[in-house]
C-alpha positions, 0 to 999 in steps of 0.5 A: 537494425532499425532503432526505436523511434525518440521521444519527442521533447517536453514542450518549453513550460513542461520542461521548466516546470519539471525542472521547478519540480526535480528540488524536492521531487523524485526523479521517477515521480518527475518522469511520471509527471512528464508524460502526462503533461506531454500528453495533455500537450498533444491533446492540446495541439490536437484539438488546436488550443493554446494554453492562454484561450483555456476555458472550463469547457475546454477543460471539461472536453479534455475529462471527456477525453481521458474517459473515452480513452478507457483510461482507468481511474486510477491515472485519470486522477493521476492526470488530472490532479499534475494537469491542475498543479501545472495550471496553477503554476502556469497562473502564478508566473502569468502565463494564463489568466483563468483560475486552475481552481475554476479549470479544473474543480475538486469535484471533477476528479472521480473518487477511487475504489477502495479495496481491502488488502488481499492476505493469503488464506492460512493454508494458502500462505502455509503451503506457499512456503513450504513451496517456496522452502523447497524450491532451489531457486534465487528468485523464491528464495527472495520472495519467500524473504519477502513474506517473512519481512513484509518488505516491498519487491523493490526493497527486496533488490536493493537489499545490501549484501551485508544486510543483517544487523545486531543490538546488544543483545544478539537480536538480528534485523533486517536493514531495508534501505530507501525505499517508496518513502524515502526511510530506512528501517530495521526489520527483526528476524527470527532464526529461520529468516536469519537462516535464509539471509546467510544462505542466499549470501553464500550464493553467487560471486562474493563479494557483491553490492547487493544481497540478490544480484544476477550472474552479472552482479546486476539487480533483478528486475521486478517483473522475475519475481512476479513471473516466478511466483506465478509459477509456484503459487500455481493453484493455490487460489483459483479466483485471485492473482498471488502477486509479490504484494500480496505477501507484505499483505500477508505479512501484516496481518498476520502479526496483527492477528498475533496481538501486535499494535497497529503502532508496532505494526506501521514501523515494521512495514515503513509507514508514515501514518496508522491510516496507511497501515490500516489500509494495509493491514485488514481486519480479520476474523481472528482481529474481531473475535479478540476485540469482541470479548475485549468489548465485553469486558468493556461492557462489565466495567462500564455497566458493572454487569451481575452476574445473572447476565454474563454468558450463559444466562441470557447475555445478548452481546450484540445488544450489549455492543449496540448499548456501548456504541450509543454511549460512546456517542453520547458521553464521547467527543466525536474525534477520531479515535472516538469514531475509530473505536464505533466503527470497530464495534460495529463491525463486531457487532456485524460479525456476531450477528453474522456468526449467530445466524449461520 
C-alpha cells in the first residue's frame, strides 16, 4: 500500500513565525496560516526570489497570481492579509528593508461580498421539522437540536453528555462548550428541546463523554450532518443548498421576529458584537412591519399628530417616515445609533413603498 506523499516543511522564518503566533493563536488558525506562507514560498521559489529583493512589483505579480489561480475572494483576502502580517514581522526583526505598508497596501486587498443570512421560509422550517421529528436518525436527531438551540455544527459534536443545566427555578438550558469564539454560554430549552436532549442521552453506550458520539464513542464528522440533511431536506427549496448553518440562520430570526432584543439575541448565538448578530440575524417582513408602526407612534409624539390625520384620514406613512428620517438628521448627532435607526427607517419606508404598489 502506497503511502500519501509528506508535506514539505515549513521554511525556517514561517516556522519561527508560526511558533511566534501558537502564544495567543488557535492551533487550527496557526495551520491555516501555515499553508498559505508555505504557498507564498513556492511561488517565491518559483519565480526565483528571495524575500530580502522584495519590491511592490513583485508583490503586484503575486495578486496577479492568486487571481488567475481562480482563487476565490474570500482566501485571496485571506492570503493577503497573513502574507502582510509575515512581512511586517519579517521588517521588525530585520530581515527586509522594504515597508510591508508599501508591499502589500490596504487597498490591494478586494472587498468581500456581503450576503444577507438565508433563514428558512416558515413552511420550509415547519416541514423540515416535522422531517426531522419523524426521522429514527442520530444524525437528525442532532440537526434538528441544532435548529432548536441555534448552535454551530461544531458545537453540536462537542456537546457533553451531561449537557443540560438547571437554575433555582427548574428552568433547563443548554450548556455549549468552546466553540469558534472561545466562550461558553448557556442556551434555554423549552420542553420539547429538553425532551430531545434526554432522548438522544438514552441512546448509545452509557456512559460516554459526548452527548453525540459514534458506535465507537468517537465525535461525528461534520461532514455526516451535512450529508444527512441534504438527504431529508430534499425538495424543500429548489433554488438554495439547506446547510447545518442555515438552521442557526433560522434559528435567530425567528426569535427576533418573536419580539426579543437584538442584545438577547447576540448572547443565545455566542456573539461578541451586535454587528455580528446583525449579520446573522436578517431583518424580515414581520421585523418591519413592527418597526413601521413602532415608527408611527414615534411620529405622534414627535409631531403631536390631530386626529384628522391618522389612519384612515388621508395619513401618508411613508411621508411621514421620510419627515422623521430628515429630523433625525437635523436635531441628531450622526453616531451609530443615530445611523442605525435611518437606516431602519428607510428600509421601512422602502417596505411600504413596496407594499403599497403591488
Amino acid at each position: 500500500m502506497s503511502r500519501s506523499p509528506r508535506r514539505k516543511p515549513l521554511p525556517p522564518l514561517v516556522a519561527e513565525f508560526i511558533e511566534m503566533l501558537a502564544t495567543t493563536h488557535k492551533p487550527n488558525t496557526c495551520d491555516g496560516h501555515g499553508r498559505r506562507l508555505r504557498r507564498f514560498h513556492q511561488w517565491l521559489d518559483d519565480n526565483r526570489l528571495d524575500l530580502g529583493e522584495l519590491r511592490r512589483v513583485h508583490m503586484t505579480k503575486w495578486f496577479v497570481h492568486l487571481k488567475r489561480c481562480g482563487t476565490q475572494a474570500g482566501d485571496r483576502v485571506s492570503a493577503m492579509v497573513v502574507v502582510r502580517m509575515y512581512l511586517r514581522w519579517l521588517f521588525e526583526t530585520g530581515a527586509i528593508e522594504t515597508s510591508p505598508e508599501h508591499l502589500v497596501r490596504r487597498s490591494d486587498i478586494p472587498r468581500l461580498p456581503s450576503y444577507l443570512p438565508r433563514p428558512l421560509q416558515p413552511d420550509a422550517d415547519h416541514e423540515l421539522q416535522k422531517r426531522l421529528r419523524q426521522s429514527p436518525s442520530l444524525f437528525h436527531q442532532g440537526l434538528l437540536l441544532m435548529r432548536k438551540t441555534g448552535i454551530r455544527v461544531g458545537e453540536l459534536r462537542d456537546l457533553e453528555y451531561d449537557c443540560l443545566r438547571a437554575d433555582f427555578d427548574g428552568h433547563l438550558f443548554l450548556k455549549v462548550p468552546l466553540g469558534k469564539l472561545d466562550n461558553e454560554r448557556l442556551v434555554p430549552l423549552d420542553d420539547s428541546a429538553v425532551t430531545l436532549v434526554r432522548a438522544i442521552q438514552q441512546r448509545g453506550r452509557i456512559p460516554r463523554p459526548w452527548l453525540l458520539a459514534s458506535v465507537w464513542g468517537k465525535k461525528s464528522w461534520p461532514k455526516l450532518y451535512e450529508k444527512a440533511l441534504n438527504e431529508i431536506s430534499a425538495g424543500l427549496d429548489p433554488l438554495q443548498k439547506i446547510t447545518p448553518h442555515r438552521l442557526r440562520h433560522t434559528y435567530a430570526t425567528s426569535i427576533l421576529n418573536g419580539g426579543m432584543s437584538l442584545v438577547g439575541v447576540m448572547k443565545l448565538l455566542g456573539h461578541h458584537s451586535l454587528r455580528m448578530t446583525l449579520r446573522y440575524a436578517e431583518i424580515t417582513q414581520e421585523t418591519v412591519v413592527k418597526e413601521y408602526y413602532e415608527a408611527l407612534t414615534q411620529i405622534e409624539q414627535t409631531y403631536q399628530l390631530k386626529q384628522s390625520v391618522l389612519p384612515g384620514h388621508d395619513f401618508d406613512p411613508t411621508q411621514a417616515l421620510a419627515d422623521v428620517i430628515r429630523w433625525l438628521e437635523k436635531h441628531c448627532d450622526r453616531n451609530h445609533s443615530a445611523r442605525l435607526l435611518i437606516r431602519r427607517l428607510t428600509r421601512a419606508t422602502e417596505d411600504v413603498l413596496a407594499y403599497t404598489n403591488t
